[in-house]
C-alpha positions in Angstrom: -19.9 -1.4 -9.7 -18.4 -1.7 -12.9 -14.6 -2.9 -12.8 -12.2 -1.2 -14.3 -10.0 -2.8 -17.2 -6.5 -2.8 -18.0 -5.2 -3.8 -21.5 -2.0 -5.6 -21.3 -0.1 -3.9 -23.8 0.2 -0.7 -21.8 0.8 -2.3 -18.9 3.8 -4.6 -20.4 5.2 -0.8 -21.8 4.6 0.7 -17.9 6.5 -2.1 -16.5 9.1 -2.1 -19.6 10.0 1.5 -18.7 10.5 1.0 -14.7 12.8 -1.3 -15.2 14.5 0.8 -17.9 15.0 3.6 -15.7 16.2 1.2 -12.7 19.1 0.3 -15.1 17.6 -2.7 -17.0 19.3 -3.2 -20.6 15.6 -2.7 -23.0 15.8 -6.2 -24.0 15.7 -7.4 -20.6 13.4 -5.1 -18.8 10.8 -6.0 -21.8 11.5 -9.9 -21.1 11.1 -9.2 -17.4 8.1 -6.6 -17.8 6.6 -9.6 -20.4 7.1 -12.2 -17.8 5.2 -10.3 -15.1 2.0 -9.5 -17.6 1.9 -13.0 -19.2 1.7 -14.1 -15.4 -1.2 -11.9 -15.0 -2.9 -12.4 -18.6 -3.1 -16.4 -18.0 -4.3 -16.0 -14.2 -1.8 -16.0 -11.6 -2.2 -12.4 -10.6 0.1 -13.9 -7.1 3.3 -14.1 -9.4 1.7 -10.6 -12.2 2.9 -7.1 -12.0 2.1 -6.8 -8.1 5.1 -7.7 -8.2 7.2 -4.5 -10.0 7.5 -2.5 -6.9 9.2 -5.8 -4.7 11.6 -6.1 -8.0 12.5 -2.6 -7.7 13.4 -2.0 -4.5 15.7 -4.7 -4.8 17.3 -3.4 -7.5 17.8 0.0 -5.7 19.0 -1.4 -2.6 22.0 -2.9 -4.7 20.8 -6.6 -3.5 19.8 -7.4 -7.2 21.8 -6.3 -10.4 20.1 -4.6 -13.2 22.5 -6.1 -15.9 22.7 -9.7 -15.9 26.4 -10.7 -16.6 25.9 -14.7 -17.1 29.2 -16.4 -16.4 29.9 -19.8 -17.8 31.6 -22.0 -15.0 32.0 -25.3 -16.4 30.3 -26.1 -20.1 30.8 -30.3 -20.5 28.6 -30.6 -23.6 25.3 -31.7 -22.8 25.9 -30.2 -19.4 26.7 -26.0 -18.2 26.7 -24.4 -14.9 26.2 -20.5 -15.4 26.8 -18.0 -12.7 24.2 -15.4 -12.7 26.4 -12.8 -10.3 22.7 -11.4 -8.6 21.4 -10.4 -12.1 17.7 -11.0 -12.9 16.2 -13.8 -12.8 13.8 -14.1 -15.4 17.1 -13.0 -17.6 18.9 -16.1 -16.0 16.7 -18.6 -16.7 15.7 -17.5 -20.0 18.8 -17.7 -21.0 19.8 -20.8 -19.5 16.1 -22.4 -21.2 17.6 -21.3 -24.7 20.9 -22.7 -24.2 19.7 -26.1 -23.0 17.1 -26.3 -25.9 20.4 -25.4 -28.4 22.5 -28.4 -26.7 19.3 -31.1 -26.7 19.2 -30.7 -30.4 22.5 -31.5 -30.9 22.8 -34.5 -27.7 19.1 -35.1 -27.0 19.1 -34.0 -23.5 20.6 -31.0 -22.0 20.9 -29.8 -18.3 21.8 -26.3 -17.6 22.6 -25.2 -13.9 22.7 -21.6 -12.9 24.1 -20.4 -9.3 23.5 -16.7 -7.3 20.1 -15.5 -9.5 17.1 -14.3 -8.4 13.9 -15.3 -8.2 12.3 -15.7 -11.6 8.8 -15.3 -11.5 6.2 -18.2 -12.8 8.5 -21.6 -14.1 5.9 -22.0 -17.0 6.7 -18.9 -18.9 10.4 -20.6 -19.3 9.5 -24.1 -19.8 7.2 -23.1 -22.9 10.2 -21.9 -24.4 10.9 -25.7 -25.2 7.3 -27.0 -26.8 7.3 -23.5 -29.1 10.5 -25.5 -30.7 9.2 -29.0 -30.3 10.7 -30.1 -27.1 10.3 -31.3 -23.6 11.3 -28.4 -21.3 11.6 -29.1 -17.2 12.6 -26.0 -14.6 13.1 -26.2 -11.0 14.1 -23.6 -8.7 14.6 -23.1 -4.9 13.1 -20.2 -3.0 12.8 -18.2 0.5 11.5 -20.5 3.6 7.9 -20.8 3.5 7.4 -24.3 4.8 9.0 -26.2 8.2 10.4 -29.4 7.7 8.0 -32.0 8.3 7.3 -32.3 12.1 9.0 -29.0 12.7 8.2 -25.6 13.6 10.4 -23.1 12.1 10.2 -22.2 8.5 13.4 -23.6 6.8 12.4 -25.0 3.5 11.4 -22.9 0.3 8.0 -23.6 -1.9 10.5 -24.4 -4.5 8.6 -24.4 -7.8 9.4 -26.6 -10.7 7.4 -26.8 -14.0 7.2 -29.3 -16.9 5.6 -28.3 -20.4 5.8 -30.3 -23.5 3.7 -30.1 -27.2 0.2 -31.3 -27.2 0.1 -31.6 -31.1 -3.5 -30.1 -32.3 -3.8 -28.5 -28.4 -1.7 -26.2 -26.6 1.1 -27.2 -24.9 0.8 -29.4 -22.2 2.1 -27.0 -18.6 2.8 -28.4 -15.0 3.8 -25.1 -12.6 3.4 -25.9 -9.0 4.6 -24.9 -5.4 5.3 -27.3 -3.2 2.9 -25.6 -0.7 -0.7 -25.8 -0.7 -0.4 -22.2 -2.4 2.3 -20.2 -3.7 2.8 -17.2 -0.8 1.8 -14.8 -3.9 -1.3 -16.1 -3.5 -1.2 -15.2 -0.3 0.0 -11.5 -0.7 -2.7 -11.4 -3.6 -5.2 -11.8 -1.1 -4.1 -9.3 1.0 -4.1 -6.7 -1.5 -7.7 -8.0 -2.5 -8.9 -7.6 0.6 -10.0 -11.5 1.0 -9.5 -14.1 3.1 -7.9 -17.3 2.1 -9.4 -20.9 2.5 -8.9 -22.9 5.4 -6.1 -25.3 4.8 -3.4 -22.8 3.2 -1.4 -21.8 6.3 -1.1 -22.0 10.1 -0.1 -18.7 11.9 2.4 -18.4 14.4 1.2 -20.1 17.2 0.6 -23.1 14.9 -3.2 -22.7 14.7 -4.7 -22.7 10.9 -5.9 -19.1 10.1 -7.2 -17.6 7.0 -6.5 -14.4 7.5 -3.2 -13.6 5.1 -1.2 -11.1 7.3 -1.3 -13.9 9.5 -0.3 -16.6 7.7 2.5 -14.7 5.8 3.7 -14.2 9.3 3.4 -17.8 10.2 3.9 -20.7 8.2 2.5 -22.2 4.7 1.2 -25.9 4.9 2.8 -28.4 2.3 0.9 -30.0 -0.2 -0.1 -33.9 0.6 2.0 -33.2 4.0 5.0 -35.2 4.4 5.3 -35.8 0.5 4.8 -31.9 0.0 7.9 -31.3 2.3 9.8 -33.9 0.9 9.6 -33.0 -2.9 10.3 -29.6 -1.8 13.8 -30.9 0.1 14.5 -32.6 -3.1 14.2 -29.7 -5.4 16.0 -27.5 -3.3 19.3 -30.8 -3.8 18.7 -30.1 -7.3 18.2 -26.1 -7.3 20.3 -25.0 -4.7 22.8 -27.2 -3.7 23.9 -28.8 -7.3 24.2 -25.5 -8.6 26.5 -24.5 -5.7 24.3 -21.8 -4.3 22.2 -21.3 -1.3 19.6 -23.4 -0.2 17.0 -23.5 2.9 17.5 -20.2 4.8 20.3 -19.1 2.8 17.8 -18.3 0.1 16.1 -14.6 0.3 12.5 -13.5 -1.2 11.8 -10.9 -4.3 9.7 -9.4 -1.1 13.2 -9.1 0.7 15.3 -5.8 -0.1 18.3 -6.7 2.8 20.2 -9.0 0.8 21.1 -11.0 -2.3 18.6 -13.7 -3.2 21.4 -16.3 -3.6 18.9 -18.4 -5.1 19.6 -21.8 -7.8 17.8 -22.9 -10.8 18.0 -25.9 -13.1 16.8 -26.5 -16.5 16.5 -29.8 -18.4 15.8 -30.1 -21.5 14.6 -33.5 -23.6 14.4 -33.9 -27.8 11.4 -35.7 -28.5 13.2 -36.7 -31.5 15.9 -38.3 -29.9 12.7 -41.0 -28.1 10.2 -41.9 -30.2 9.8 -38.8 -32.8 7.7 -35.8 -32.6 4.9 -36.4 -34.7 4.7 -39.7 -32.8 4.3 -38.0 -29.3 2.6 -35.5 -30.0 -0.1 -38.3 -31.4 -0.1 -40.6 -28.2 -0.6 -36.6 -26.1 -3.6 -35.9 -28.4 -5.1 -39.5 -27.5 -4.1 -39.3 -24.2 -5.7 -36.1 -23.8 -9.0 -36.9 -25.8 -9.3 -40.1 -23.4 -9.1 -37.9 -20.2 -11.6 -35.4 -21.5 -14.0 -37.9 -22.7 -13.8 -39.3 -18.8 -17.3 -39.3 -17.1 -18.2 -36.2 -15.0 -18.2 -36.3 -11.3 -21.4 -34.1 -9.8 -20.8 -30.8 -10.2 -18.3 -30.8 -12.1 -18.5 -29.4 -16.3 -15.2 -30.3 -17.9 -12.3 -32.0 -17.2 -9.1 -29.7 -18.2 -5.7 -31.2 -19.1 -2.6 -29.2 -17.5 -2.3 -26.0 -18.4 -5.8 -25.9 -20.6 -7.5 -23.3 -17.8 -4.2 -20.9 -18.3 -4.6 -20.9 -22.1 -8.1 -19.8 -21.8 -8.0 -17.3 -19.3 -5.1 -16.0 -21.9 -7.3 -15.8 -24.6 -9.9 -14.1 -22.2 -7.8 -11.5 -20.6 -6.0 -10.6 -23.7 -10.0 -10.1 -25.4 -11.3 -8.3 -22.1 -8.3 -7.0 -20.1 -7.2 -7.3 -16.6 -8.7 -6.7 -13.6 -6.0 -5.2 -10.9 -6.5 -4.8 -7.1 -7.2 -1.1 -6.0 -4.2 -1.6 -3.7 -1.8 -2.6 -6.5 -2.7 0.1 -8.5 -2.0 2.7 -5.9 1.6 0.9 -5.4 2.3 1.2 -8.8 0.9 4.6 -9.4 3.1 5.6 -6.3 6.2 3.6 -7.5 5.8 5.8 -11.2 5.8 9.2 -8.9 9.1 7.9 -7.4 10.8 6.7 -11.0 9.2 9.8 -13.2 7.3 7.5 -15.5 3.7 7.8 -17.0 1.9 4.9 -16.0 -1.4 3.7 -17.3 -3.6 4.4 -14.4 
């Protein structure tokens, strides 16, 4: 059977007009509608437009605000909290990538800190905000339980993403985005709308026996990655997320699957000038080498190419944008059913 094919420009305007007609300034619901699409275009369906409908029941439940009213709370130079007041989150931490690349020009390293946002989506579409002007870009950001602490059986501690991208010189840019679970639970909910079962490995359900069947592991408990280190990474960045910003943390912290209450969740962006080290035709130099030198390493069986971080994301860009994407049957019927409810034409 032949699969059907969306392009994404008429999906970015579908998911541009929902949130316009949830209350979403233009300029912000096309950020957030771009941020959803890019997510799906480079091949993480799990954090793509599956999404909308979660985003806007929450936004007409009141839990999360459709203007994003950024509130600076302290602002010592190199350093800015912000207080997102429930807006968006991809707003939030756009915003708070621009600011910190503005101060790193001017002090060489900038950290930004925002408190009560939402969750934001995939942390790589705001740390390439940094290499497009030349500079090292990090994001971290603390999320909904989804792991137990280590040894424990109740799920206390967040996934809590965090993402690192700098320039590759003659390459794209150079992308870290990982969960500090074996899988982000998108992955999870992607499989459920697919159909599939996940790999052994993922989760445990709730009796504590592994399962790959996805209703049961959303229901139980996602595994951290490398164990102990997994959980504790995942602690840390919810110190830096959470509780430095002066938000929630742990199971103070509420889902974009959630509609009951505010998200309350934290985010922090740093910022480096490559200038301000060793120069950025310099770095970007010692990247290409370093690169080339991975790529060049020998093969092990069965494998065909050795990618650096974020090289498989660039080509499945390049691909999807060429072919179009591929949605699941049951995400299309959600977002044919959410465009009913708004009064929208959708692209289905």
């Amino acid at each position: 059977m032949e699969l059907t094919r969306y392009p994404a420009a008429p999906l970015l305007a579908f998911a541009t007009d929902a949130f316009e007609s949830l209350g979403v300034p233009t300029v912000d619901a096309a950020l957030w509608a771009d941020t959803l699409v890019r997510s799906d275009l480079r091949g993480h369906a799990s954090h793509g437009i599956f999404r909308l409908p979660w985003y806007a029941r929450r936004l007409q439940r009141g839990v999360m605000q459709p203007l994003t009213k950024l509130e600076t709370v302290r602002d010592t130079a190199a350093v800015m909290l912000l207080d997102a007041h429930d807006g968006v989150g991809q707003v939030a931490a756009s915003a708070a990538m621009e600011l910190a690349i503005e101060r790193a020009r001017t002090f060489g390293i900038a950290a930004v800190s925002v408190r009560r946002s939402n969750h934001f989506g995939a942390a790589m579409y705001f740390t390439l905000q940094a290499p497009q002007a030349g500079l090292i870009g990090m994001i971290t950001t603390n999320a909904s339980p989804a792991m137990a602490p280590w040894g424990g059986r109740q799920a206390l501690i967040g996934n809590n993403p965090w993402s690192i991208a700098a320039p590759a010189g003659r390459h794209a840019p150079l992308i870290l985005d990982i969960a500090n679970t074996t899988v982000a639970r998108g992955k999870i909910y992607t499989a459920r709308q697919e159909g599939r079962t996940i790999p052994a490995g993922w989760a445990i359900d709730q009796s504590g026996s592994p399962t790959t069947d996805p209703t049961a592991a959303l229901a139980g408990l996602i595994l951290p990655i490398g164990g102990h280190k997994g959980y504790a990474i995942s602690f840390m960045m919810d110190v830096l997320s959470g509780i430095l910003s002066g938000s929630e943390f742990a199971s103070g912290v509420a889902g974009p699957y959630q509609a009951e209450r505010e998200s309350g969740c934290g985010h922090l962006v740093i910022v480096l000038n490559i200038e301000a080290f060793i120069g950025l035709d310099e770095f970007t130099s010692r990247v290409e080498q370093l690169i080339d030198e991975v790529k060049a390493s020998p093969l092990a069986p069965g494998t065909d190419e050795i990618f650096y971080p974020g090289e498989p994301e660039t080509r499945a860009e390049a691909a999807n944008l060429r072919d179009g994407l591929v949605l699941p049957e049951a995400t299309v019927a959600e977002l044919v059913t959410l465009a009913d409810e708004l009064g929208i034409p959708h692209p289905f």
